[in-house]
N, C-alpha and C positions, 0 to 999 in steps of 0.2 A: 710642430703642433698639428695635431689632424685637424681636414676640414668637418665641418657637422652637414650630414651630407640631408639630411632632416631641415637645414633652414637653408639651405645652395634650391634646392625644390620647391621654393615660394617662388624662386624667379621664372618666368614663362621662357626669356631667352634661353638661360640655360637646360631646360627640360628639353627645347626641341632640339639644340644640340647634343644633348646626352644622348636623345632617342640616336642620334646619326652616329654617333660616334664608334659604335659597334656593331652596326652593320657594317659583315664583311659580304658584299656581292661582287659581281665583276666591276663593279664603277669604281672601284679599289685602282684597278689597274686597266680599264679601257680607256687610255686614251687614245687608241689610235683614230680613232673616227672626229672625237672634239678636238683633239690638238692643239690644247689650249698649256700658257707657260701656269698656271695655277693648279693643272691635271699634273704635269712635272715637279712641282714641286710637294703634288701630296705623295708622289708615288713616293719621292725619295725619303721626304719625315717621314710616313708610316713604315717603312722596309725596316726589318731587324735581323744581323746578320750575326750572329754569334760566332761562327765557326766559317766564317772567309768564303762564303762563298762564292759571292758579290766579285771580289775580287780575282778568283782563281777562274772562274766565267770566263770575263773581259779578256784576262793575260792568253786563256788556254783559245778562245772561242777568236780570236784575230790571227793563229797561227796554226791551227789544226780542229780538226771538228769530233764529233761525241755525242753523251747523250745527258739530260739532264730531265731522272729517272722522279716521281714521287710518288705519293696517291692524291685523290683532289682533294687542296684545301691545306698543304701544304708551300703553295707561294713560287709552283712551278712558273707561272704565267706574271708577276709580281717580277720576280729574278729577272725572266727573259727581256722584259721590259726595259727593268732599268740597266742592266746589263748594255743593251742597246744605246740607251741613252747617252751611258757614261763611253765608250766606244764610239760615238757620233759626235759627242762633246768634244775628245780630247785626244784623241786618233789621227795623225797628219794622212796616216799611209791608207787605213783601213775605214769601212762606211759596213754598216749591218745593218739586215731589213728581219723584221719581226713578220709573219705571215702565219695568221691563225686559220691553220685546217678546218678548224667547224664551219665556217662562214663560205665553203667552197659548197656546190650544188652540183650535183652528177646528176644526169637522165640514167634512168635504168640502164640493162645489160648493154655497156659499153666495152668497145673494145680497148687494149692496149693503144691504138695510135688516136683516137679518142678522147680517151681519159687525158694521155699526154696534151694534148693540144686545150684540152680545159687547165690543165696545171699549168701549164703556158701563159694561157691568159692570166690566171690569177697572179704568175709572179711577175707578169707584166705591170698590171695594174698596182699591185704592192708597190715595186719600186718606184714606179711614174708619182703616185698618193702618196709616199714619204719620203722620196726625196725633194717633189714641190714642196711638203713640210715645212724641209729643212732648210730651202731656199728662202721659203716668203715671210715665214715665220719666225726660225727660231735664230738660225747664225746669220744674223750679217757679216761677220766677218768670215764665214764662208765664199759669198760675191766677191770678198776682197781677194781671197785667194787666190778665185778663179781668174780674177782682173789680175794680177801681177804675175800668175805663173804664163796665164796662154790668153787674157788679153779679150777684149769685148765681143769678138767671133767666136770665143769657145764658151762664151757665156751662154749665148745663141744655139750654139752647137747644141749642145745640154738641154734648151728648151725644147727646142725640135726632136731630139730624140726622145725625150722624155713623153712628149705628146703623138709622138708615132706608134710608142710601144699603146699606149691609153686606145688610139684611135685602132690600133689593130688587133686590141681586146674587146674593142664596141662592136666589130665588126668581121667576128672571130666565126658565128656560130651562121652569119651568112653565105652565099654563092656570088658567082655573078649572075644570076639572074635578077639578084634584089638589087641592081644598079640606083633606083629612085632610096633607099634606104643607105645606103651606102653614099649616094651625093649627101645627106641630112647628116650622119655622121661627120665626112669630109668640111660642111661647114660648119658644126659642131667644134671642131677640133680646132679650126684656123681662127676661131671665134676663141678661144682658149688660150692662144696662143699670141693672138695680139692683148688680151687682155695682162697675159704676164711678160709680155714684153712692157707694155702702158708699165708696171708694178717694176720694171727692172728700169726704165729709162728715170724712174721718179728716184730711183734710189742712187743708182750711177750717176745722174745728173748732177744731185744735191755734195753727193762724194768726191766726184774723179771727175765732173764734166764730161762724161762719156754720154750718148744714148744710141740706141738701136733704129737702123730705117724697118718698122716693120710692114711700110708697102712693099718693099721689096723684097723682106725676108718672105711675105706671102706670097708670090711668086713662086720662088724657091721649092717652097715645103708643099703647094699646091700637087707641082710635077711629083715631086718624093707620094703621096699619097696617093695619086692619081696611076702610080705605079704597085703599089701597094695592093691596090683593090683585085687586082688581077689574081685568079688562081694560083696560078704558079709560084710568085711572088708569096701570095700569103700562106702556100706548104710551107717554104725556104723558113720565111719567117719564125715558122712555130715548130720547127723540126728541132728536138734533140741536138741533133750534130752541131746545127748553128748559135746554140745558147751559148755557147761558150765561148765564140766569135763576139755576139753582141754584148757581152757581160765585160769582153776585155776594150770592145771599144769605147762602151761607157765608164771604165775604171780609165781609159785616156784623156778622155774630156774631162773630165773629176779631177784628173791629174793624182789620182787613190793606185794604191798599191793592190790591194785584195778586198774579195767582199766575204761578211760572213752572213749565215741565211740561219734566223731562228724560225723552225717549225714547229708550231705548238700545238696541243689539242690533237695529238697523231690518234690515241683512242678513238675519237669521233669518228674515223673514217669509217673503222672495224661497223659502226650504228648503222652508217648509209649503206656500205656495202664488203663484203667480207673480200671481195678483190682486190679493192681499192688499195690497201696498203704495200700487198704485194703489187702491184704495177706500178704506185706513189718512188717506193723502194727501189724499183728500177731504172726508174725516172732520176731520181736523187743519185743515187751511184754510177750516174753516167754522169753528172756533173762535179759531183765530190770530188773535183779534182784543183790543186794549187794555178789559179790563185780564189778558187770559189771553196766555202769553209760551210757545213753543213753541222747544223746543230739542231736534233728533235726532243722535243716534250714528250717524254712516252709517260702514261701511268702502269706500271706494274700489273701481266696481268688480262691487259684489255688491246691481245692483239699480238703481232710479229714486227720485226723487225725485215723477216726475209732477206733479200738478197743480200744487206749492210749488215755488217758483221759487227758486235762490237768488241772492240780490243784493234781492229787493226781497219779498215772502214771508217770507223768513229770509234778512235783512240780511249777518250777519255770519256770519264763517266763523273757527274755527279749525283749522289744518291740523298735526293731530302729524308728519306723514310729512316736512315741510318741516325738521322741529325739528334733527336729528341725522343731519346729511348729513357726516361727517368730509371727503372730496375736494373738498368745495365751495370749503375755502378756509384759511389754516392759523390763523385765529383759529374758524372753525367746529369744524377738528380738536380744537383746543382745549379748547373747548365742549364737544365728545364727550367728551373723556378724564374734565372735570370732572366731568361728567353720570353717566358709570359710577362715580367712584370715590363720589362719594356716596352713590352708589346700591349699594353695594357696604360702605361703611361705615357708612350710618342702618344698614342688617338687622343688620350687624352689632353693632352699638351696642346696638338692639333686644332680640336673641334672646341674646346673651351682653356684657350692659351692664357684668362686673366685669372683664371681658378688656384693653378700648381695646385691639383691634384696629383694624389698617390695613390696606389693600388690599396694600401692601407685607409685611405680615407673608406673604399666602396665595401671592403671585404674584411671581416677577422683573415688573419693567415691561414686558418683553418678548412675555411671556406673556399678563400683561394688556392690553395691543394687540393680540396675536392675538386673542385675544377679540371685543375691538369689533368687530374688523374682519369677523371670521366674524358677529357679530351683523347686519352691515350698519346697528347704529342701532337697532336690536329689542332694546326689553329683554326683553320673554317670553326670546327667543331666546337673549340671553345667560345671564341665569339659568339657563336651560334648561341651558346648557354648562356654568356655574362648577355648577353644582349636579354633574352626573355629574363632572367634575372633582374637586370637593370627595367625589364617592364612589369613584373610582379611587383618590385620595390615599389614604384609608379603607382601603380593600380591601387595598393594595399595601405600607401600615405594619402592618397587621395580620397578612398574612403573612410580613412580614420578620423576622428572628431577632439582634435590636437594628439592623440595619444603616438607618436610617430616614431616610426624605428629611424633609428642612428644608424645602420646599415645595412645592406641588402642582408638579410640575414640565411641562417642555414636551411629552412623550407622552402626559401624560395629559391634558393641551388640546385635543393632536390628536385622541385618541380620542374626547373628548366634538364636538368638530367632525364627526369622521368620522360620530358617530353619528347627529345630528340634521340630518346628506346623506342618511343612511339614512332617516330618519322624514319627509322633502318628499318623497322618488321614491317610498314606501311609499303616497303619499299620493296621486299621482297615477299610478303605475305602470296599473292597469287602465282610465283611461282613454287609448287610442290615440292618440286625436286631441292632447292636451294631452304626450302624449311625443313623438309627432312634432314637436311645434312646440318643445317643449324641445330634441330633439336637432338641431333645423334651426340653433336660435339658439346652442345652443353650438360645433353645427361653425363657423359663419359666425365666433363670437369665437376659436377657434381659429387660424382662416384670417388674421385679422389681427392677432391673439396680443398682445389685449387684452382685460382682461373685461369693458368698456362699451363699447355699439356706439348710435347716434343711428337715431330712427325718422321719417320728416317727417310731421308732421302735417298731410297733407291729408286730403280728406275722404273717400277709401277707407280709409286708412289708421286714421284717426277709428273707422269702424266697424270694421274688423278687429282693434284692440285693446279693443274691447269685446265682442267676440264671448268668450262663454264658455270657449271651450279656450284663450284668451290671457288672460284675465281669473283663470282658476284659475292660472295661473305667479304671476300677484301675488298671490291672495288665498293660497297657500300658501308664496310667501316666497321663490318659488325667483328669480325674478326682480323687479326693483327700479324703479322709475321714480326716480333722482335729480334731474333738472334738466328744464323744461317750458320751450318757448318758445325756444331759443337758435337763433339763429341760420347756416344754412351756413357753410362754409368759401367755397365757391366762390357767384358771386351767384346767387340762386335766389327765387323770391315764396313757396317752400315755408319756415318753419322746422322747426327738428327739437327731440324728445324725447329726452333722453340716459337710458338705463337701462344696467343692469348685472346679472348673472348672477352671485348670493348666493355667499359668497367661500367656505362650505364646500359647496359643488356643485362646486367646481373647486381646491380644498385642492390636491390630486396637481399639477395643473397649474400651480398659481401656488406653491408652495412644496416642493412634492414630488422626490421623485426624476424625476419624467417634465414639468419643469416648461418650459412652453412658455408659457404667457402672464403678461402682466404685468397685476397687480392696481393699479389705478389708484388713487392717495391724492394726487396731484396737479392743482389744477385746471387748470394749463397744459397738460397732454396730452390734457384737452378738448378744452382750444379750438384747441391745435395741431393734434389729429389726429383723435380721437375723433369731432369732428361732422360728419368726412368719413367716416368709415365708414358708411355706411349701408345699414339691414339692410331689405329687403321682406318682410313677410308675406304680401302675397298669394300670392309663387309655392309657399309651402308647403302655404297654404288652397287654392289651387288643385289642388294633386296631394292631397290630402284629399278634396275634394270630386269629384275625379275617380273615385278607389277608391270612394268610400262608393256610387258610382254602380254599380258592379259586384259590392256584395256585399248581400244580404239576409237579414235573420233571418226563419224562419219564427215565424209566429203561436203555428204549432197545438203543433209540437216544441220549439220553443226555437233549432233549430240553423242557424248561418251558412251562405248557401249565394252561393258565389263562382261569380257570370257565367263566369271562367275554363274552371272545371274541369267543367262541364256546360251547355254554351252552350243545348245542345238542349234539354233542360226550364227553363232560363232562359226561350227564348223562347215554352214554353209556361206562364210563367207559373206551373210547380211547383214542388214542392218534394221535390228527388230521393230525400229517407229517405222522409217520408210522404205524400207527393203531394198537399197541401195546396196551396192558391193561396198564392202572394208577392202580396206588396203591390207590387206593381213598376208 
């Protein structure tokens, strides 16, 4: 029996729970900074894996390394996470550390040995911050381990190093000149270290009667850091060659077989600095080697891979983008519907567990198809919608005067559709280049009053969909790559790319009043028609490339000065406000 979701909106509780419930932000999946077991436990009820991937992760990502490929907002950073979890959980041999690239900080034009010694630090600190985690927080029966394999000194062991890598990331970007900064660190760290010995003697004590002398261990680890500080000591330290040294001495103390290294957020480098990846890449592939297992987030798109190859560097691949293609096929569609509704009822279940709600109580099935479909296969995307959905619903019983809808109904779908048309063109609106090629590709689907049109993949074409102003239509969603590889209509040695133009960019037109084309949920209108149409980008790069040729910014003023409209100080090379030189 449905719930009435009209009188569940008298109650205050439930309303601020609904509001949370589909919000999808990073708080979904950051726990690494709270590291709390209630962050654990949401990551894993919200996760919906339909197609194994959860699993093929874990098996493939403790024995060989790869890539695991999406766009944002398909559950890249979601996967890695619990991935790691369930591997740290239930792994005698293997330990894996999550280390999210965006939260790394480069100073400007850095060199190669540079960059490295910043990477350094970060994966120092990564480990030291999550394997204390997993020490003080989550496995006690990790302590046990360590107590019956190698016994109360290797427990110590583990501290101390743990807390040397920490102190020689605090103290990474200094000399020794800074000796007085450098002592503050030093007791900084000894301060750290009797505090989780204090936290190990209480737990040892209570279990095994063991505890730790930590006057003496300070001592000890005093000399070690006092050694440390010294130039020389701290190259060895953060050199390349030796990571591989300290990665196997801490896989001894662990008493751990191999480590696997999730790098996520690889796009954001490309934002800071276009080097970065390539040097990151070289970095990585001096360590990708057994018993160290390398696994990157990349988005499709935004960026290289350079030096790491994939197929034999990083073996294996998983591709989310492939996951949730509804037109592919009618057991795929399928697949999708199943895919949302769970995902639509774990949050549910979750944030309001006394209700047993169903995606039927919020939505006609109707409506909830619309959805998918606007989502293109994007869960960011669609939460995005059911969420201002679920706030139109809100807003529109709240001002009613009892007359109250029974469910989120179908304008307030559209509106959340309509809205987040608005938030991709807000997105790329001042870039020119990336609107022209948007308005090139939607007249062209107009003109054959379909919204998937096939690209061939030869090798102009190759580099013109990676050219940046085509590459921002996918990275911001508005345009789609659904099918790679298919083959012409008519005979041809080119195949072609089947993509499509995001179904709330063309709402109006595929289901509107002014509706002219047909949104395709069919794979036979592919292969009947679709992979005949075929769309060229060069002629649009072309009259791009033509314009940009007639207009220039000045240096000195800021302002556009068009060949056009002053030919003559064009070919003086001015610039007709302040008569600065063009760069022309």
């Amino acid at each position: 029996m449905e719930k009435k979701l009209n009188n569940l909106i008298k109650e205050s509780d439930f309303i601020d729970k609904m509001h949370e419930s589909f919000v999808m932000t990073n708080s979904d999946t950051d726990i690494i900074d709270t590291g709390t077991m209630e962050n654990l436990k949401k990551l894993d009820e919200l996760y919906v894996d339909i197609n194994g991937h959860l699993e093929s992760l874990v098996k493939k990502s403790m024995r060989s390394s790869g890539v695991v490929s999406g766009l944002r907002g398909t559950g890249k950073t979601h996967l890695l996470l619990l991935a790691r979890e369930r591997i740290n959980h239930t792994s005698e041999k293997n330990f894996c550390f999550y280390i999210n690239l965006k939260q790394l900080n480069f100073p400007e034009n850095l060199d190669l040995d540079a960059t490295n010694k910043i990477f350094s630090i970060k994966i120092y600190e990564e480990i030291s911050k999550q394997l204390l985690y997993h020490f003080e927080q989550i496995e006690y029966t990790f302590f046990e381990f360590l107590v019956k394999r190698k016994g109360k000194y290797k427990i110590l062991e583990a501290i101390n190093f743990l807390e040397q890598c920490l102190f020689t990331a605090s103290i990474g970007n200094l000399t020794i000149n800074d000796d007085q900064k450098m002592r503050v660190e030093k007791e900084r760290t000894l301060e750290n270290i009797n505090e989780s010995i204090e936290k190990m003697n209480m737990k040892l004590s209570s279990k095994n009667g063991m505890s730790i002398d930590a006057e003496l261990n300070e001592k000890e680890i005093s000399k070690d850091l006092d050694r440390l500080m010294t130039h020389s000591d701290m190259r060895r330290y953060l050199d390349i060659s030796t990571f591989k040294d300290n990665m196997k001495e801490l896989l001894d103390i662990l008493g751990k077989d191999r480590f696997t290294f999730y790098f996520d957020d690889w796009e954001k480098l490309r934002n800071k600095d276009k080097s970065l990846q390539e040097n990151l890449s070289k970095f990585i592939d001096t360590i990708n080697v057994n018993p160290i297992f390398i696994w990157i987030g990349i988005v499709p798109g935004r960026g290289d891979l350079h030096s790491l190859v994939q197929g034999s560097d990083l073996p294996h691949r998983i591709d989310l983008d492939d996951s949730l293609i509804f037109e592919k096929s009618s057991t795929e569609s399928k697949k999708c519907q199943k895919y949302f509704k769970e995902l639509v009822e774990k949050r549910l279940n979750y944030f309001v567990p006394d209700k047993n709600l169903k995606v039927t109580d919020l939505l006609a099935t109707q409506n909830f198809f619309l959805l998918i479909h606007a989502s293109m296969g994007n869960s960011r995307d669609f939460l995005n919608m059911l969420s201002n959905s679920w706030d139109g619903y809100y807003s529109a019983n709240k001002a009613s005067r009892g007359n109250t809808h029974k469910k989120i109904s179908k304008d307030m779908v559209i509106s959340s559709i309509e809205n987040i048309s608005t938030q991709k063109i807000e997105n790329i609106v001042n870039r020119p280049e990336v609107m022209d090629i948007w308005n090139d590709i939607k007249k062209f689907c107009l003109e054959k009053e379909y919204s998937h049109f096939a690209i061939k993949t030869n090798y102009e074409n190759n580099i013109l969909v990676r050219h940046e102003w085509f590459e921002e239509l996918i990275y911001q969603r508005i345009i789609h790559r659904r099918r790679r590889g298919m083959s012409q209509k008519e005979t041809s040695y080119d195949d072609v790319d089947i993509y499509a133009i995001n179904y709330s960019m063309i709402y109006d037109r595929v289901a509107g009043r002014n509706k002219k084309i047909e949104f395709v949920l069919d794979s036979d209108i592919i292969h009947n028609k679709i992979r005949r149409y075929i769309y060229s980008p060069a002629i649009i790069f072309s009259t791009i490339e033509s314009r940009r040729n007639e207009i220039a910014k000045c240096k000195h003023c800021d302002k556009e000065v068009n060949k056009n409209d002053n030919e003559y100080m064009w070919k003086q090379k001015k610039c007709p406000s302040c008569g600065s030189e063009l760069d022309i």
